[in-house]
C-alpha positions as a Markdown table, in Angstrom:
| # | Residue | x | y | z |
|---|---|---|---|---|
| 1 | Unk | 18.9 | -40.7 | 6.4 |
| 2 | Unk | 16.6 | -37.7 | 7.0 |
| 3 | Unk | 14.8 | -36.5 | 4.0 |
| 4 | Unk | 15.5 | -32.9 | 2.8 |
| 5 | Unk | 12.1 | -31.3 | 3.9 |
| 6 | Unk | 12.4 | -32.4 | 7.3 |
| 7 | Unk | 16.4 | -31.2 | 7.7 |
| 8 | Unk | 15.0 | -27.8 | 6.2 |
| 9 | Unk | 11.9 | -28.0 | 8.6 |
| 10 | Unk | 13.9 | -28.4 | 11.2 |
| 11 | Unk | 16.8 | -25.4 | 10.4 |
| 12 | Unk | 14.0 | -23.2 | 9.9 |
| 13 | Unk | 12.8 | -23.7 | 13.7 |
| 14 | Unk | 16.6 | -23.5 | 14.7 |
| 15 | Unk | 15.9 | -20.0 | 13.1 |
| 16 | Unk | 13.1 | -19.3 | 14.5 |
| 17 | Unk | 14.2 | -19.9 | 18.4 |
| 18 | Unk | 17.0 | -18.4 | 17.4 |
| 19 | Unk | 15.7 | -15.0 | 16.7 |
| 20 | Unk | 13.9 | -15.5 | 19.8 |
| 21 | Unk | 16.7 | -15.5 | 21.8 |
| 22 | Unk | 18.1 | -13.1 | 20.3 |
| 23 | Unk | 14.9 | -10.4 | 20.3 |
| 24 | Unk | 14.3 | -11.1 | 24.1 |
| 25 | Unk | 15.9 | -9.2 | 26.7 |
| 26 | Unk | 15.1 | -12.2 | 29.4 |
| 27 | Unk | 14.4 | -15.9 | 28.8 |
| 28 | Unk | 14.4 | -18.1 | 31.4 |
| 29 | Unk | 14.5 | -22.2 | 31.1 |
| 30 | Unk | 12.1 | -23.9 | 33.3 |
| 31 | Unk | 12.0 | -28.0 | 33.7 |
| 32 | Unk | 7.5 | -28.3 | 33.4 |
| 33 | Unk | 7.7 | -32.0 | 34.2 |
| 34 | Unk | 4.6 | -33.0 | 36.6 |
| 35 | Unk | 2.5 | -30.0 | 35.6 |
| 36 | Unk | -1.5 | -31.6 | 34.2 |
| 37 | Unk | -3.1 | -29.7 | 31.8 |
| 38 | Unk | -4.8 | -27.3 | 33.7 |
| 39 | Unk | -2.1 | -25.6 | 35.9 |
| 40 | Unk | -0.3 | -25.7 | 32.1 |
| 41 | Unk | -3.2 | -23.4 | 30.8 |
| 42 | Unk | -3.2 | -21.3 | 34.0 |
| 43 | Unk | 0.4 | -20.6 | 33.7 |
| 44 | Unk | 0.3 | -19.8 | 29.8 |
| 45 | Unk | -2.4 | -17.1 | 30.7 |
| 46 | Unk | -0.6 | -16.0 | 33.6 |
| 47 | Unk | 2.9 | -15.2 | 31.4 |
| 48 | Unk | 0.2 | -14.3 | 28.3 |
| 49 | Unk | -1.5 | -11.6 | 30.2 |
| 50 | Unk | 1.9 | -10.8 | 31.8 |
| 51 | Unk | 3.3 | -10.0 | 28.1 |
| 52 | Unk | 5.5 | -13.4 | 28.0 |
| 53 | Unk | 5.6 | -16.0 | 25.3 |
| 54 | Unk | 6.0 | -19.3 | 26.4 |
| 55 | Unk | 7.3 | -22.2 | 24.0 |
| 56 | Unk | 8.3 | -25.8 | 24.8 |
| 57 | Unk | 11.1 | -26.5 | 22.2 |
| 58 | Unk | 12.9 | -29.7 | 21.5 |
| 59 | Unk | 16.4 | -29.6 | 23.3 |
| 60 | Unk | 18.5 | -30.4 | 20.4 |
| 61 | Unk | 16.6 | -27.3 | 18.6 |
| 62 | Unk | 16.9 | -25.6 | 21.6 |
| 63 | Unk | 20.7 | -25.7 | 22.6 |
| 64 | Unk | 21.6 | -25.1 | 18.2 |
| 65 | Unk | 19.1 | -21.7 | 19.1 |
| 66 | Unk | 20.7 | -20.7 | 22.2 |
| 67 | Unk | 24.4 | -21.4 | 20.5 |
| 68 | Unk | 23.9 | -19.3 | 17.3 |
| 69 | Unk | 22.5 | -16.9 | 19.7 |
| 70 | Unk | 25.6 | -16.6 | 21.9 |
| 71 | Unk | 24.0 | -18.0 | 24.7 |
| 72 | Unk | 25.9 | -21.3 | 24.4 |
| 73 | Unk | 26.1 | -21.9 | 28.5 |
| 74 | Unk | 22.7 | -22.1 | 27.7 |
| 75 | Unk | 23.1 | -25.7 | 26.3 |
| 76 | Unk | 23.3 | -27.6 | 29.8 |
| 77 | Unk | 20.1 | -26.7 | 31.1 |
| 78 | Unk | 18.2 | -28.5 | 27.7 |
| 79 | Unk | 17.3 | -31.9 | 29.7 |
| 80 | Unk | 14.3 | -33.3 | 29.9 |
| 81 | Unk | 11.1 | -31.2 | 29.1 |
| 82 | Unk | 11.9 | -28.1 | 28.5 |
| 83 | Unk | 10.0 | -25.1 | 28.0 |
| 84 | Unk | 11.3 | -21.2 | 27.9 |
| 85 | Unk | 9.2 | -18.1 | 28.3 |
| 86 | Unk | 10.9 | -15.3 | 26.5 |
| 87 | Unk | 10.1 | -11.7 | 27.2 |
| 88 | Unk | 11.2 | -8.6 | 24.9 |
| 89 | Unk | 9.2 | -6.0 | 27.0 |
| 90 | Unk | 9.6 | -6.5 | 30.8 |
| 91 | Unk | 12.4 | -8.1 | 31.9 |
| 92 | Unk | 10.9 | -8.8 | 35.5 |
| 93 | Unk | 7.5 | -10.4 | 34.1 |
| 94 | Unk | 8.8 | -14.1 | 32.9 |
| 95 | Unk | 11.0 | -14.1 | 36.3 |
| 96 | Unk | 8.2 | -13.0 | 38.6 |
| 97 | Unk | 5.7 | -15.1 | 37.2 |
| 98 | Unk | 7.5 | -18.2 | 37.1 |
| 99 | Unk | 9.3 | -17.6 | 40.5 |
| 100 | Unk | 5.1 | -17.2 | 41.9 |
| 101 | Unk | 4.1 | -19.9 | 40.2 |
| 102 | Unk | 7.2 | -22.6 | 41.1 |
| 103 | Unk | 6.7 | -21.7 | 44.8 |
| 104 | Unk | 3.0 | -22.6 | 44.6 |
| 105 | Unk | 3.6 | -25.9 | 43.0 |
| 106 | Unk | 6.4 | -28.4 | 42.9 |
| 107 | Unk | 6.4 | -29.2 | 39.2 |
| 108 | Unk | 7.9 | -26.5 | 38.0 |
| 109 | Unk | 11.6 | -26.1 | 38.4 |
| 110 | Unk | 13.4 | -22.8 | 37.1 |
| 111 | Unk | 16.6 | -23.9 | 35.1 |
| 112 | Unk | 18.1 | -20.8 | 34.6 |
| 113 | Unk | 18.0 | -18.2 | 31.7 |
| 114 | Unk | 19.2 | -15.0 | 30.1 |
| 115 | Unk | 18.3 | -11.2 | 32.6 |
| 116 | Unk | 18.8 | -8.0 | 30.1 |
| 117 | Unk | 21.2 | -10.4 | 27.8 |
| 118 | Unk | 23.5 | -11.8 | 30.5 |
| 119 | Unk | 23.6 | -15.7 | 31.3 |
| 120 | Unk | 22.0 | -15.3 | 34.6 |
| 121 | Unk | 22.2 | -17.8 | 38.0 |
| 122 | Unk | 19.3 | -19.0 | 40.1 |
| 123 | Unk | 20.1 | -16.3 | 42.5 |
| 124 | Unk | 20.1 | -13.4 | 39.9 |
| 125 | Unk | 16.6 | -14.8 | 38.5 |
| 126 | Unk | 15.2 | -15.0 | 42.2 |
| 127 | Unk | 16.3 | -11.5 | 43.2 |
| 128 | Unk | 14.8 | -10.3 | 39.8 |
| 129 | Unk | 11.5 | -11.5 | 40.5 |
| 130 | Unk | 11.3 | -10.2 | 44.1 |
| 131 | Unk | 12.1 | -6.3 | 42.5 |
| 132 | Unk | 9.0 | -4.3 | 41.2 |
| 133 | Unk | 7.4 | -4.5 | 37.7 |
| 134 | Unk | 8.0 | -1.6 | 35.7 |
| 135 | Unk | 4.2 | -0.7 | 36.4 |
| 136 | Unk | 4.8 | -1.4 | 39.9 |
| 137 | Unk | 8.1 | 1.3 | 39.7 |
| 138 | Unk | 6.0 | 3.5 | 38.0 |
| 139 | Unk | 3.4 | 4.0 | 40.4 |
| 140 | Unk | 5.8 | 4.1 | 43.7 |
| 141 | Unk | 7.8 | 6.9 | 41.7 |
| 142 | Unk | 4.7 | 8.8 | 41.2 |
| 143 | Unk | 3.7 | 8.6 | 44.6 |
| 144 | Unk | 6.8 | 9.5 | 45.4 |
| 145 | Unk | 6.4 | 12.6 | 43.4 |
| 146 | Unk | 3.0 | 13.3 | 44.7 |
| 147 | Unk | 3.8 | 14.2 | 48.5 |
| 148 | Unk | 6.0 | 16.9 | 47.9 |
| 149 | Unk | 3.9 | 18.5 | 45.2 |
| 150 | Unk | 1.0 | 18.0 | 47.3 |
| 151 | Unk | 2.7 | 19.7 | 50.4 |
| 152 | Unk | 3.7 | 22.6 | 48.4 |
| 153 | Unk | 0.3 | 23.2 | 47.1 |
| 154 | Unk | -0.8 | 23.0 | 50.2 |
| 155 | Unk | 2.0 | 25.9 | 51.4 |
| 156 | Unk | 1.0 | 28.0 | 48.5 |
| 157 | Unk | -2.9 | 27.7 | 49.0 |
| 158 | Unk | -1.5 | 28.9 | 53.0 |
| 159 | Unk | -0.1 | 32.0 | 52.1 |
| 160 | Unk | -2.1 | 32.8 | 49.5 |
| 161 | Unk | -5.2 | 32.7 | 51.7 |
| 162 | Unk | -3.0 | 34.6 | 54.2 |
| 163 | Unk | -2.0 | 37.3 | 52.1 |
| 164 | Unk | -6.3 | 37.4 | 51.2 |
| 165 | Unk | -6.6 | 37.7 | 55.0 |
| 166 | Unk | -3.9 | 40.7 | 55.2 |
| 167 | Unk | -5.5 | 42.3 | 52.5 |
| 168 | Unk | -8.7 | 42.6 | 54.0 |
């Protein structure tokens, strides 16, 4: 029989992936198995610089997590090793990271996950990735913005420098 400290131990990581899931507006599971040590540190800095945490968590912790969660669909996909990046500031950064990095190497294998709360399919997390960060949005929208300001500037500067010419 398990002693107390490790049943404890092990509620408290429950909680803790629990709260996880529960803070992050994506998580998606991803199946690691294959991946050598390197291309396991280039991917940590590549969800790390992308504002992602990434955790491998034992399944049995993992589905309890995911259940008190409300994510209990969840539960299928904890099978083998497991690992899930969790995001609470993006919701495109874990999927387009992970979606660049499985089509670059065959040892990573998206599960599935949660997108802005909602269980979400394969398909859902692969059109996710393929739409612009929010950075990304940000910068078309102000370019976007920036033509027609600029061509009325431009129009202004016209007959302002016309009415100079008139004036004269």
């Amino acid at each position: 029989m398990p002693k107390k400290e490790v049943i404890d131990a092990k509620a408290k990581r429950v909680e803790a992936v629990t709260e996880q899931f529960n803070n992050a507006t994506t998580a998606i599971v991803v199946n690691y198995r294959g991946l050598n040590v390197a291309e396991v540190t280039d991917l940590r800095k590549q969800l790390r610089d992308a504002g992602v945490s990434f955790s491998v968590i034992k399944n049995n912790i993992a589905v309890r997590a995911s259940k008190e969660a409300g994510y209990e669909e969840l539960g299928d996909l904890f099978k083998g090793p497991t690992a899930v990046a969790f995001s609470d500031e993006d919701p495109i950064a874990p999927a387009k990271v992970l979606k660049h990095f499985a089509d670059n190497t065959d040892a990573v294998e998206i599960k599935g996950g949660i997108l802005e709360n909602k269980i979400a399919t394969l398909q859902e997390i692969d059109e996710f990735a393929s739409l612009p960060s929010r950075d990304e949005s940000i910068s078309i929208l102000a370019s976007m913005l920036q033509s027609p300001v600029r061509k009325f500037a431009i129009a202004v500067k016209a007959v302002a420098e016309k009415g100079d010419g008139d004036a004269a």
